[in-house]
N, C-alpha and C positions, 0 to 999 in steps of 0.2 A: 563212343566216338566223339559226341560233343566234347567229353571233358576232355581229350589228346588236341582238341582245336584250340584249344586255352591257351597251348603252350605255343600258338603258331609257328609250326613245324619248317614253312618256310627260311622265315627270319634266323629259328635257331640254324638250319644248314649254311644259309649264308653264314653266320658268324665263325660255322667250323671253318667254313673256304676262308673267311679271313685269318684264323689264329693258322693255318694250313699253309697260307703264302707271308704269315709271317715267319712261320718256323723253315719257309723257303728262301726267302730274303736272308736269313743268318745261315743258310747254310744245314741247319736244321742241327744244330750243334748240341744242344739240349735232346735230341733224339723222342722217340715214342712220339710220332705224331697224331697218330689216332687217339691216345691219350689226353693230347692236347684238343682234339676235337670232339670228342666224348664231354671235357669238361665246360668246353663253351657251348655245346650242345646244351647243356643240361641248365649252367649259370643262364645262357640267355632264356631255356625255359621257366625257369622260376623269376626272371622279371618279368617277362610279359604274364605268367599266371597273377602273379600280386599287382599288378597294373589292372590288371580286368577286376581284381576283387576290391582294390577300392576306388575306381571310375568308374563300378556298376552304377549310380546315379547318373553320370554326365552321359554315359553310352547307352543311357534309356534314350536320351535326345539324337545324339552323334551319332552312335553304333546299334541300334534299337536291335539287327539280329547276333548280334556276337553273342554266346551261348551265355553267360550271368543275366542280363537284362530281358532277353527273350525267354528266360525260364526253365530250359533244356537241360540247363545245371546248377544244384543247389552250392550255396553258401562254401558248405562244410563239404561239398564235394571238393571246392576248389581250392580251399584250405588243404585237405590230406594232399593232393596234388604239386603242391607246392611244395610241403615239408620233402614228398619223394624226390622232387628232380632236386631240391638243395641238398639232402643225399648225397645223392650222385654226382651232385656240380662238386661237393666237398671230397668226396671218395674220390673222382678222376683226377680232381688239382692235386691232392696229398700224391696222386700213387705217381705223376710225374714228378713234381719237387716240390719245394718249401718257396719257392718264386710263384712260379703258379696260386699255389695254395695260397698264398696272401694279396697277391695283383688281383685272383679271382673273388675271393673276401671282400675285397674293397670291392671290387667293381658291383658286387650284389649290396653291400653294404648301401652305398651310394645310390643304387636304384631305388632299395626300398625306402629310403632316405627322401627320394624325390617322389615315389608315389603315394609316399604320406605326406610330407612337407615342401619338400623344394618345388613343386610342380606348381604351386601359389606363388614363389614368386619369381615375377616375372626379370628375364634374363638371367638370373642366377640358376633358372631351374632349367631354361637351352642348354645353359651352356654345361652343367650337371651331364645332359645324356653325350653333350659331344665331348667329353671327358671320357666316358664312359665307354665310348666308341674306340677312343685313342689308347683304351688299358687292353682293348683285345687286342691289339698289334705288340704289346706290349708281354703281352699275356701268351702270346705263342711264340716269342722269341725266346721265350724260356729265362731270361736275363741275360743272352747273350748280344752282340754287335748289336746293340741299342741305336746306334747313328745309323745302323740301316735300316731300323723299324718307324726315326724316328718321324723323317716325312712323309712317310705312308701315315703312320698315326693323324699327322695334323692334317695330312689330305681326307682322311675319312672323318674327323672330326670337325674339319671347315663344311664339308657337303652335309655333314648331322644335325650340325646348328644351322644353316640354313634352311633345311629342311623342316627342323622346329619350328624355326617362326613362321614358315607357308601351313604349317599343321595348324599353329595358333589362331592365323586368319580363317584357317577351314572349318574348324571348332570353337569359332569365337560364340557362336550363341548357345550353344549348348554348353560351354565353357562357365557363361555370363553369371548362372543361379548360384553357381559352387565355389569359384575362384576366378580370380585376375589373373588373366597372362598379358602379355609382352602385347598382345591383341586388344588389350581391355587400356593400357594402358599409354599407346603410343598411338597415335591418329592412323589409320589405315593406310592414307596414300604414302606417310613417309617409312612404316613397314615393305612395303610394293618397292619403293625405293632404295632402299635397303638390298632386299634382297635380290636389285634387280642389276643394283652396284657389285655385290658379291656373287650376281654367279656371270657376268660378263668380264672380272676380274679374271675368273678360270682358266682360260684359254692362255695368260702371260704369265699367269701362275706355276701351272703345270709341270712344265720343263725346268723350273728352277732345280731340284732334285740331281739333275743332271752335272750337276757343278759339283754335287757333294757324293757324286761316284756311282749313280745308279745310268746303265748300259743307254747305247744308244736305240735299242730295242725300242726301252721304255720310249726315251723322245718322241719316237717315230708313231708308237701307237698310242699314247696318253693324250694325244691333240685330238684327235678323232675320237678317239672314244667317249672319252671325259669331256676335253673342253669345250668344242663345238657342240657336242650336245644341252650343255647349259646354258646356250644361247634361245633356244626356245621356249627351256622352264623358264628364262627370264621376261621373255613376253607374255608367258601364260599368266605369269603373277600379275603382267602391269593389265592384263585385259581380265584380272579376276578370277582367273580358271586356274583355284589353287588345288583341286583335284589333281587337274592331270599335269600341274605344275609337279605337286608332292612326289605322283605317279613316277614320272619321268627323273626327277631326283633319286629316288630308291633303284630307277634301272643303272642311273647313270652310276652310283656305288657300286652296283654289284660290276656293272662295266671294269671298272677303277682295277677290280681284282687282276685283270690281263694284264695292262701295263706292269703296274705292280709285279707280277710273276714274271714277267720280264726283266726284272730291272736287274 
């Protein structure tokens, strides 16, 4: 069971619900939607396993019980692990299409991209996963009505990087031995500020979407859900509490799914 934790089974379901309400958004016109959530199932498991395998030094500090660091799982366990769910991330993309199969390539490409290299340096390596975030909206449209995927993409891609740089402040000292981030590298109060400009931004942001054809559903509940709730993560940053800052960011995502499904 430790090594099925690797894959934080969470994070991959959220990922199905979002390739899910993207292939919702279009109408679902590419069709096999389980297909489609099978394969983000599996792509987002094999990032977060290669994420643990080589941030097992930082997450001796950061993450001391996540199963590499705490010892619960070898090496070369987490290695076999990895090759199977890319596997399967490859086998579910191919068996829906040759769109998938290459949005999902890159999008793993990319990852592992960033958790060997990009993740040093800083901003380039935010903005790497919130790229990353916007190919799964991408990635379960199938190729199809793209303009309806495409502000959902930048809405879960604005709340990804921002979440990044609250992660950086939260991992900044265990970050410190290994590599420079965005934490290491900008003064802490004007990061606070930053992020505290981009998530009280949210709330006049939101409803833009609404001009380029998504329902009035979404309007009515994308305020509530999403932007008013960013207004707290905004204070928790400026008082330091980037825990339950991060926390509350990750809920307000999966939130974002409703409207969205609305729209």
């Amino acid at each position: 069971m430790s090594v099925i934790a690797l894959a934080r089974i969470p994070n991959c379901l959220m990922a199905s619900l979002v390739v899910l309400t993207a292939c919702h958004l279009t109408f679902c016109r590419s069709g096999k939607p389980l297909t489609l959530m099978l394969g983000a199932f599996f792509i987002t498991a094999f990032t977060n396993i290669t994420n643990d395998i080589f941030d097992v030094e930082e997450d001796r500090i950061n993450h001391p019980n996540r199963p590499l660091p705490s010892g619960r799982v070898a090496e070369w366990e987490a290695w076999a692990f990895a090759v199977f769910a890319l596997f399967f991330a490859l086998l579910f993309s191919f068996k829906h299409s040759y769109w998938t199969l290459a949005v999902g390539s890159l999008a793993m490409y990319i990852s592992l991209l960033y958790n060997v290299y990009l993740k040093s340096l800083p901003v380039v390596g935010n903005l790497s996963v919130a790229f990353v975030v916007s190919l799964a909206f991408l990635y379960g449209s199938g190729g199809y009505h793209l303009e309806r995927v495409l502000p959902a993409a930048l809405l879960g891609a604005y709340l990804h990087f921002t979440r990044e740089i609250v992660k950086s402040l939260q991992d900044k000292e265990g970050d410190h031995p290994f590599r420079r981030t965005v934490a290491h590298v900008i003064p802490e109060r004007y990061l606070r500020r930053l992020v505290f400009s981009l998530l009280i931004l949210l709330p006049p942001l939101t409803p833009i979407p609404v001009m380029l054809g998504y329902s009035t559903l979404y309007a009515l509940s994308v305020l509530p859900l999403v932007g008013l709730p960013a207004l707290p993560a905004a204070y928790f940053v400026l008082r330091g509490r980037y825990s339950l800052s991060s926390g509350l960011l990750k809920l307000i995502t999966l939130l974002a799914l409703i409207p969205l499904w609305l729209a």
